[in-house]
N, C-alpha and C positions, 0 to 999 in steps of 0.2 A: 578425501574429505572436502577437497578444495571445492571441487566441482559439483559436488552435491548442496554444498552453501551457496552458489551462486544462484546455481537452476531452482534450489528453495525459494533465496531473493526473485528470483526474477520471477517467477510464479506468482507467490506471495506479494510483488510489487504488483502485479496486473491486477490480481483477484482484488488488491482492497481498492485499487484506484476504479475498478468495474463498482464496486459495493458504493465508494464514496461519488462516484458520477450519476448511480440510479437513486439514492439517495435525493442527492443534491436536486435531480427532477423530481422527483415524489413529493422534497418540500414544497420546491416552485409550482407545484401543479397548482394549487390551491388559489397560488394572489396571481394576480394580473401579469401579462407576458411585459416584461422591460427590455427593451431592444437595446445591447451594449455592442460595442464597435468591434472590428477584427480585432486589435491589435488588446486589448480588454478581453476576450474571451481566449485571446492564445495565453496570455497571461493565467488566467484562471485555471485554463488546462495544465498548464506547467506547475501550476502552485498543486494542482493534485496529486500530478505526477512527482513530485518532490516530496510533498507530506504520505503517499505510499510508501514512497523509499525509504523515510526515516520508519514507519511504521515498520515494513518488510526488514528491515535492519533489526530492529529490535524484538522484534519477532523472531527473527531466524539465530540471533544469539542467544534468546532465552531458550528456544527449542534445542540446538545442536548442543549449546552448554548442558546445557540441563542433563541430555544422554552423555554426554561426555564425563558430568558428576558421576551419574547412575551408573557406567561403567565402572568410574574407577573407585567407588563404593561396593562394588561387586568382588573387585581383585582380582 
């Protein structure tokens, strides 16, 4: 069970930080391009990659708990 909540997270941590980075450009497409520095855009990337993780966390405990309820409501 261990390994199956990881490889969830780790999935589920790619797929929303992919969701929240084509996002993030589909806003930007619209207004004007603002040119920010390396060390500003490594930042940003990490804030996404951090705010997937907590997303992918909460996600993967509601799902695995949730079958773990369903089972033991089964008996």
């Amino acid at each position: 069970m261990v390994k199956a909540s990881v490889f969830l997270m780790v999935v589920l941590t790619v797929l929303v930080f992919i969701g929240m980075r084509w996002r993030e450009r589909r806003m930007t497409a619209a207004k004007p391009a603002v040119r920010i520095g390396w060390l500003a855009g490594k930042r940003a990337s990490f804030d996404r990659w951090v705010t997937a993780a907590a997303i992918a966390a909460v996600g993967t405990t509601l799902l695995l708990g949730g079958l773990h309820w369903l089972r033991v409501w089964r008996g």
